[in-house]
Structures are given as structure tokens and as C-alpha cells.
N, C-alpha and C positions, 0 to 999 in steps of 0.2 A: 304164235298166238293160238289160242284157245277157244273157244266161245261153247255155248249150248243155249238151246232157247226152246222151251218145251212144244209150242206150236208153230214156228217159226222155219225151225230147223232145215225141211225141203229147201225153201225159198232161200235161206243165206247157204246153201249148198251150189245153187245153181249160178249164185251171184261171185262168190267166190272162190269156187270150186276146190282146188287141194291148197291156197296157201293161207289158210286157217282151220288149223284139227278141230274134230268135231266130238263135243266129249256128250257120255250117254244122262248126265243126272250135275246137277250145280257143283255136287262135291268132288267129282272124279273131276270137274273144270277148273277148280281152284287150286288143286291138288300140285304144293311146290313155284306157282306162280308169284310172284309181286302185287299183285292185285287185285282185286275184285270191281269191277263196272258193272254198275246195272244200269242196262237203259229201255228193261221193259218193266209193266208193273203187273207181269199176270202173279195169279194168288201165290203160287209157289214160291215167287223170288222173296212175298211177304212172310212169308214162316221158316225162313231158312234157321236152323239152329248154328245160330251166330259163331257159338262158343267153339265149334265144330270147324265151321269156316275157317276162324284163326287160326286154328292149332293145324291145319290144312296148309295157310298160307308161307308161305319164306318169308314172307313181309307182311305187317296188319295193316296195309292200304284199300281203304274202301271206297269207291266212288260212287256215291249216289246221287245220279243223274233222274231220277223220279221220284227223288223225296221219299221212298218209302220208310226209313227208319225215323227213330229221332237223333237228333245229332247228340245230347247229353249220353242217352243211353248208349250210343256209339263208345262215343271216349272212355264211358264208366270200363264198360267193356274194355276197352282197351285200343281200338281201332283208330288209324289215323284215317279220320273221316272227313270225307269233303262231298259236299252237295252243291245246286245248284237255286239261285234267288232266296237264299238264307240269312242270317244274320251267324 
């Protein structure tokens, strides 16, 4: 497993120490994975170039646990998107 969290980072080191890699930027974390989770909402996770992400991923699964996207625009895009208290 993978993770990165732009402020975060210290803290889920100390919590989980070596059995989750710690990657330096969002892209180098997706990079060949199955999926994408967010489940923080600083500014950054909101401007991720999407189209990037994808072609990053092995799989277009996106989990959006803080609602930041829209779900339409997800799919338009292409993304097998799942969120949380949506329609």
C-alpha cells in the first residue's frame, strides 16, 4: 500500500511505520496502483489533474471519501467513481 498526505505525513509515519510506502507527491502515489482514495480534503487533493491520475492508474477506481469531485464529471472522464452519502 501506498499513501501520501501533504501535511499529514510525520504523523501516519509514526502510526504505521515501514508497512505502508510513503510516496513524495499524489502522482508518484498512484503511479501503477488500482486505485485512488481520498480521504482528506486539503486544497491539493482538489486540483489534482484528473486526466493524469488515470493514465497513472492500472485501474480507473476512484474513491471519494470527502466528496471532493462531482460524480458526473468522474465518469465523463472516465473513472469508476464511488463516493460517500450520494445519490
Amino acid at each position: 500500500m501506498k499513501a501520501y498526505d501533504p501535511i499529514a505525513m510525520d504523523d501516519a509515519k509514526e502510526v504505521f511505520r515501514k508497512s505502508v510506502s510513503y510516496a513524495k507527491n499524489a502522482y508518484e502515489c498512484v503511479k501503477g496502483s488500482d486505485a485512488v482514495v481520498i480521504v482528506t480534503e486539503w486544497n491539493e487533493f482538489r486540483n489534482l489533474e484528473l486526466m493524469k491520475i488515470k493514465a497513472l492508474l492500472k485501474t480507473p477506481y476512484f474513491f471519494d471519501l470527502r466528496n471532493i469531485y462531482e460524480p458526473a464529471k468522474m465518469k465523463k472522464i472516465g473513472f469508476k467513481y464511488f463516493c460517500v452519502g450520494r445519490n
